[in-house]
N, C-alpha and C positions, 0 to 999 in steps of 0.2 A: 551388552545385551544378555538380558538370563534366558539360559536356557531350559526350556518346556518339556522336551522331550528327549529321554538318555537311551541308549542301549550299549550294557557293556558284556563285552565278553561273548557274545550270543552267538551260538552253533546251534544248526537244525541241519536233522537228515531227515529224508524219506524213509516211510519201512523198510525199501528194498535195501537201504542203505545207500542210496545217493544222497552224496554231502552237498548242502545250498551253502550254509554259513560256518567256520569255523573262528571263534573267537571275533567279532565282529565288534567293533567300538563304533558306534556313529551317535551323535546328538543333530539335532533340531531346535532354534530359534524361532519367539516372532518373525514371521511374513510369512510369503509362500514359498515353496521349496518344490522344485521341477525333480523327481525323483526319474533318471534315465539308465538304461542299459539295454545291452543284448536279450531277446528270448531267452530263457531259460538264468539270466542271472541273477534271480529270485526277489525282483521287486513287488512283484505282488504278495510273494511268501514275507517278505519284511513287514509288510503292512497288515496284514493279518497276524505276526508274531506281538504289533505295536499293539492291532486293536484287542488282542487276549484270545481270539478266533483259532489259534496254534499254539502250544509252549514249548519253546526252546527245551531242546535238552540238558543246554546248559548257561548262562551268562545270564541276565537281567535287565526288562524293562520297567524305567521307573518314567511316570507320565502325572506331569504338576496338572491335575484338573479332568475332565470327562474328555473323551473319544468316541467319536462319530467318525464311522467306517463306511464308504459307497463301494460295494466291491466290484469286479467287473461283471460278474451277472447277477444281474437283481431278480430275483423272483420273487412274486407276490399272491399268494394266495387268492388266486379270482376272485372267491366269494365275498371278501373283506370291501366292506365299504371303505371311501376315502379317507373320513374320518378316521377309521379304525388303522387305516396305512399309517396314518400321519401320527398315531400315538395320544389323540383328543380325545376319542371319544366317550368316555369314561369321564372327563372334565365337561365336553360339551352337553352328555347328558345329562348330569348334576346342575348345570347352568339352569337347560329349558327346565327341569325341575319346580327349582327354588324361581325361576319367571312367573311360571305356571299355580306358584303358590305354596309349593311343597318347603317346607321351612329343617326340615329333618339337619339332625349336626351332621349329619353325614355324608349328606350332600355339599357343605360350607368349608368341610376336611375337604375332599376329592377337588373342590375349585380353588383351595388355597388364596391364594394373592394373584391368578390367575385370573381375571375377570375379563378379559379383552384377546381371548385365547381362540375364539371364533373371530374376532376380525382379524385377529394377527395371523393367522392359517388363511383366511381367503386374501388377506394381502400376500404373504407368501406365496397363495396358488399363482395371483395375477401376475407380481412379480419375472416367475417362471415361465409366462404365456399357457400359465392353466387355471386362468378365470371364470373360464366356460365350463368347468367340470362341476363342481359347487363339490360338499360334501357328503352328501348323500348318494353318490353313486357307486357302482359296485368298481373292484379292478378290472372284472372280466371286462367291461366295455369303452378299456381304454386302452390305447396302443403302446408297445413294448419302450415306443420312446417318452410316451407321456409316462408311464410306469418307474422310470430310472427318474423322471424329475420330479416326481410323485414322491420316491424314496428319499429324493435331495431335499426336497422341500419338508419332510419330519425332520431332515439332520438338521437345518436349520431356524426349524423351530427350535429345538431345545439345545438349542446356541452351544454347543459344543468346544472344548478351550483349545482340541487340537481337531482337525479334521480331514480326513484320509479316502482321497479319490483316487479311485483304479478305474482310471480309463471311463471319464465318466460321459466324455462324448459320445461314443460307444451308441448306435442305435439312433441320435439325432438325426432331425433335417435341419438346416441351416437356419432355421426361425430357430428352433427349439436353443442349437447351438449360442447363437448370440444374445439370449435369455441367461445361460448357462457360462460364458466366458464375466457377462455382466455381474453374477451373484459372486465370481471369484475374484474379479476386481476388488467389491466390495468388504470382505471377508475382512474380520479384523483381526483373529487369533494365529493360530499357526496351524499349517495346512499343508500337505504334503500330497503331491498329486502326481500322479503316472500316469502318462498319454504317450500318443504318437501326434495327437493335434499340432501339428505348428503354430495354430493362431491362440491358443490357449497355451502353451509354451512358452511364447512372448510376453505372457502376462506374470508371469513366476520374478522372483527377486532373487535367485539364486540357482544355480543346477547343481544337483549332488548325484555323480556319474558311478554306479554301481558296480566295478565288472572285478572278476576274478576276487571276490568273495571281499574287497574293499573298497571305499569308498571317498573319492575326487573330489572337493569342491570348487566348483567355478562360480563368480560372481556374473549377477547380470542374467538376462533371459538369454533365451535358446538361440539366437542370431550372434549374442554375445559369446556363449560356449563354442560355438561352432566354428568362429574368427580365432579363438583362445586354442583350440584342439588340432585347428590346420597348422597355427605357428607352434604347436608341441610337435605335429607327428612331420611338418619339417626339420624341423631342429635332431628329433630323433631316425627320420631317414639318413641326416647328415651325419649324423652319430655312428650309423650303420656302415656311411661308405668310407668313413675316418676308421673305423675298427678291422674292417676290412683289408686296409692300405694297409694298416699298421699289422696283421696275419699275415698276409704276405711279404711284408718287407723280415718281420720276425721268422718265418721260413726261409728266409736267402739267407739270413746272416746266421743260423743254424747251419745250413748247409755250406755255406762259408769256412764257417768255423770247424765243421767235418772234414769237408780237405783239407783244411792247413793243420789239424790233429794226422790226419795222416803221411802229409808229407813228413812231419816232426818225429813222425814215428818209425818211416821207415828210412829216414836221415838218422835216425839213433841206431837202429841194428844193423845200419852200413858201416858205421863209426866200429859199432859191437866186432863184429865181423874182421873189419880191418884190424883190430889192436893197434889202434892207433894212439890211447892214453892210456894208462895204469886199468886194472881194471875196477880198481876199489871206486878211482874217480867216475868212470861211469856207470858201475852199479849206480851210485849216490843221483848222478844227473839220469838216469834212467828212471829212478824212482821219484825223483822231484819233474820230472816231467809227464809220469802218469798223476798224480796227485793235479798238477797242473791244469792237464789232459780235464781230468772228472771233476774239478770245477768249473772248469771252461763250458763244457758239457752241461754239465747240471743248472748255470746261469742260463743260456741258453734255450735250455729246454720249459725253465721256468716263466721267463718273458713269453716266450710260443704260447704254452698252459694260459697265462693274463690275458695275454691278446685273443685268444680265444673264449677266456669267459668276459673280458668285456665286449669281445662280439655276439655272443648270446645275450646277454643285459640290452644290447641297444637292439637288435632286432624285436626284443621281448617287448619293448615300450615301443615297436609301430605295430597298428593295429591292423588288422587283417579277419574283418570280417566278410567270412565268403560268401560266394552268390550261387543261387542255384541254378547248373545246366543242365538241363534236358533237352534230349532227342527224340522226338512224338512223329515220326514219319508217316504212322499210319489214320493219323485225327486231321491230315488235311482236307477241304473241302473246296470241290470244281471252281471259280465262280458263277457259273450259272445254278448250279446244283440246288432244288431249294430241300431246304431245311427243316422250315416251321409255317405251318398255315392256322391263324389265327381267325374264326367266322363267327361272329353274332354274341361274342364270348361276356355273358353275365356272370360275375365270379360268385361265390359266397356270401359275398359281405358287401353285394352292393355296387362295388368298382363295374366298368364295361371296357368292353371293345367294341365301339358300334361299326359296322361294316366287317371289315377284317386288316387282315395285316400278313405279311409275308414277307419270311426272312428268307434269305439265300446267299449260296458262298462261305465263305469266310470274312461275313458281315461281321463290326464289332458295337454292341450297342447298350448305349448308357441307359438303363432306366430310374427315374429319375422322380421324385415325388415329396409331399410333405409326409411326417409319422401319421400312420394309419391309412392315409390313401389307398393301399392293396397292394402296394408291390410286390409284400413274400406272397401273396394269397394266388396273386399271378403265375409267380417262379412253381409254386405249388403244385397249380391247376395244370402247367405244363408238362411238370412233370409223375404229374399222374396221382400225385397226395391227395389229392380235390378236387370232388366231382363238381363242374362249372353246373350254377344255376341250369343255365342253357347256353348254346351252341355248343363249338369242338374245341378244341385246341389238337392239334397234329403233327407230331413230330415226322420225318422225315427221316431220320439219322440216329445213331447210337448218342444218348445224351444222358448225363451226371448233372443232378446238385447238389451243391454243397452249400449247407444251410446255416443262418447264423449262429446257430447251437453247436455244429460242430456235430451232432449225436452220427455220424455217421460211423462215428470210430465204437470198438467195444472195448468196455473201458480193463477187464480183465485181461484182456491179451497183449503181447507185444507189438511194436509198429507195422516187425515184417510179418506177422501174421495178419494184423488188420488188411495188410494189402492183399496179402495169402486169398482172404475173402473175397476179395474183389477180382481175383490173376489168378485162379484153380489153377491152370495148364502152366501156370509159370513154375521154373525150377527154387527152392531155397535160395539157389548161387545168383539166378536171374534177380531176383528178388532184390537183394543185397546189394548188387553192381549197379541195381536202378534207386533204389535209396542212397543210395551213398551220394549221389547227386542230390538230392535231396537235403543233402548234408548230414543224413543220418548213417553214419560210419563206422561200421564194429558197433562196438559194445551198445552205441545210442541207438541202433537198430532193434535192440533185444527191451529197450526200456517197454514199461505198462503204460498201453496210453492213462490211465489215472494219473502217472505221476508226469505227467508231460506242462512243461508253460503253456500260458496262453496262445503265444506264436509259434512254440513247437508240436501244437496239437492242431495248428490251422494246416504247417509245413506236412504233418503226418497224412489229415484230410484231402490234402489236397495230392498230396504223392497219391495216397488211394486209389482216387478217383482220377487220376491222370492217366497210371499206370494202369487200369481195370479192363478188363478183357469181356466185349469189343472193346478198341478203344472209341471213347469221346468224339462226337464231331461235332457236338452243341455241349458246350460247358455252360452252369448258371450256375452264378456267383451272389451270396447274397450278403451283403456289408463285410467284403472280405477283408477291410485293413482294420476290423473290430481286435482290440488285442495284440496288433502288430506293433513293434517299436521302429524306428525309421530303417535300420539294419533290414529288417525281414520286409517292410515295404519294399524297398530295391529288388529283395531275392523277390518278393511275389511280380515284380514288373518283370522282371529277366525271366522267370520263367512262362511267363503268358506273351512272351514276346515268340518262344520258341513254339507256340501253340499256334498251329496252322487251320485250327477248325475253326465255327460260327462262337460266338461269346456273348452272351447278357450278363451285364454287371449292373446290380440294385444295389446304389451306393450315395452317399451324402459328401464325398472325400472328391473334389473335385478337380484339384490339384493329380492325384491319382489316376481320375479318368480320365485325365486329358496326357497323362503318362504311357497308357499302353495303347494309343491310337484309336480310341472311339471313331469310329466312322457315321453314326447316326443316333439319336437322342431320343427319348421318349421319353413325355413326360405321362403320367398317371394321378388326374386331377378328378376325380369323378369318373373322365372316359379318358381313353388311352391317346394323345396327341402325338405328332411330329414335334419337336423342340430344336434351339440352338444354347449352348451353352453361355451365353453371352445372355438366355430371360433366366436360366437357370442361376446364377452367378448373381 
């Protein structure tokens, strides 16, 4: 198999001087390649080093043919018609041109060998489930997840020979999704993708596991790694409790070996004492028994020393990724208590609430929809961002959202300042003691949220707004496993487990919702329904 894509030697720091990669060798073959790790262990920073988006400060990326890059957040220019997204237009105008009669060479440059360049674009919209846009529309009037397969659909126009997705489920509804697992099925070159999707994971030919600044490969999709990783971090438990046995049996025969240097030692200056042999002969056996003595010793001490760093080696190879605990005593909610009273609610853009709707307790509830149906417009309107058409929306209770952007954080400060903002009355030290659960601990707490990962800037947002004084009794959540890798999934399920107030989660992760006990479903189809996860599914 040759390989397409090299990277040798490759170290990148942040300004502050946080190290991602030092000396990094990894290559990339034909197929697909499941790129995985923890938060913060710089898989998106890789992919951006591949696509030229970053440069290494030191090592080299050498890449056989062009790179197409999806990163995790696409932004596009409202104004720009589709065409113009998609990299045509400039072709497709030349085209109606020379249709229209216009003969000019300059228009016959610009279309090249390209003649079939508008129905290969509208085949590729329809492809994606965006046949219905055409290309004459603007970005502004299409939805954040039509937008990400808008951006897919240019890479795969100009057929790229490596292609690199961050997270590109990111912002789907489940239609959009299975348009988007189907285009990577298909892919013929070599393709490197980071998710937390399990169902687009399964579709990979390989995992290459990222962590501690090198890089694992496992054969096989994500169900395959995962059978492959439980019989390593067995093996390497068992490794722990054999290194273990072997520390303490090497501490008995140390000490062992202590007493019987000392019985021998004070059998020799009783000998001394007595004169009971010449004394030249025991000079001689006095000193051949310290010599004795301090290799006796120094063996000893040297197996304890082994046994000890092969007990750090096998601890080192099982993994231990922590989970977040929190203590939120004061975000619990009665149940009868109500919460949110929803009346006659016309959003912005169209969506409704006809009648109303009323949450109470510590209800937890899915809301649930195609891309563009309204759900952030809702989360919005709730929270105060967006004046509804007409009727109310009414909070009850201290309530936080935390938005798929993340923008709640500044991006100049540190984590425990960004909470600082949110927790006036709280102390530096309080701060600190509640991040740390968080798992931002010492020095990770002083980091700039700029330089933060994807999921350690969700873990940051969310510590925020958790910890924010009042606290939370209505949290709203809006595609919050965007960016997360399975690791920080779990912390965000453990930590909404400890969350005792009312919850709306606007999410397409279904798997997920049915994780931290949804109690009632809404779907948002036009007007706001009751659902079962069973029509959603």
């Amino acid at each position: 198999m040759s390989t397409s894509l090299t990277c040798t030697s490759l170290s990148f720091s942040w300004p502050d001087g946080t190290s991602v990669f030092e000396g990094l060798d990894v290559a990339f073959g034909p197929g697909r390649t499941g790129l995985v790790g923890v938060n913060g262990s710089g898989k998106s920073t890789l992919l951006k080093l591949i696509a030229g988006e970053l440069a290494p400060a030191d090592g080299a990326v050498r890449v056989a043919g062009e790179v197409g890059h999806l990163p995790q957040n696409v932004t596009l220019d409202t104004r720009l018609r589709v065409d113009e997204a998609l990299g045509i237009a400039g072709r497709r105008a030349a085209l109606h041109a020379i249709e229209a009669g216009d003969v000019a060479e300059e228009h016959f440059e610009t279309v090249g060998d390209d003649w079939d360049v508008e129905e290969r674009a509208l085949a590729t919209l329809g492809e994606l489930g965006l046949g219905h846009i055409g290309l004459d529309r603007t970005i502004g009037e299409v939805s954040g997840g039509e937008s990400v397969l808008l951006r897919l659909a240019a890479l795969l126009l100009r057929r790229p020979d490596v292609l690199l997705l961050d997270e590109p489920t990111n912002n789907l509804d489940l239609y959009a999704r299975r348009r988007l697992y189907a285009a990577v099925e298909s892919w013929p070159g070599v393709m490197v993708v980071v998710s937390h999707d399990r169902e687009l994971l399964e579709l990979v030919d390989q995992i290459a596991d990222l962590r501690a600044g090198e890089v694992t490969w496992f054969g096989g999709n994500f169900s395959a790694y995962e059978e492959a990783l439980a019989v390593e971090q067995e093996a390497a438990e068992r490794m722990v409790r054999v290194a273990e046995a072997d520390l303490r049996k090497q501490k008995r025969e140390l000490v062992d070996a202590q007493v019987k240097l000392a019985r021998r030692k004070r059998y020799g200056q009783k000998m001394w004492d007595q004169k009971r042999e010449p004394k030249i002969v025991m000079g001689a056996r006095k000193r051949a028994a310290q010599v004795s003595a301090g290799k006796h010793r120094l063996l000893h001490e040297e197996r304890l020393t082994e046994a000890r760093e092969r007990l750090d080696d096998a601890v080192e190879a099982v993994r231990d990724d922590d989970e977040i605990r929190v203590d939120l005593p004061y975000t619990a909610v009665p149940p009868g208590r109500s919460v949110l009273t929803l009346r006659e609610l016309e959003l912005a853009y169209g969506a409704r609430v006809a009648g109303g709707l009323d949450l109470h307790g510590p209800e937890r509830v899915a809301l649930v929809g195609r891309n563009g149906a309204g759900k952030t417009t809702l989360l919005r309107t709730i929270a105060g961002e967006l004046a509804p058409v007409s009727g109310e929306a009414l909070a009850h209770v201290p309530l936080r959202f935390l938005p798929q952007r993340l923008d709640v954080l500044d991006d100049e400060l540190s984590v425990a300042e960004n909470v600082a903002r949110f927790a006036p009355g709280a102390t530096n030290n309080g701060i600190r003691a509640r991040l740390a659960r968080f798992l931002f601990r010492g020095a990770r707490a002083d980091q700039k949220a700029a330089t933060l990962s994807g999921g350690e800037r969700f873990r940051a947002a969310l510590a925020a707004l958790m910890l924010a004084e009042p606290a939370p009794q209505l949290l709203m959540l809006d595609e919050p496993t965007n960016n997360l890798d399975m690791a920080s999934v779990r912390q965000l399920t453990s930590a909404l487990e400890s969350y005792e107030g009312a919850l709306i989660v606007a999410s397409h992760d279904l798997p997920f919702l049915e994780s931290i006990g949804i109690t009632r479903w809404l779907l948002l189809d036009g007007e706001l329904r009751e659902t079962t996860p069973e029509e959603v599914g």
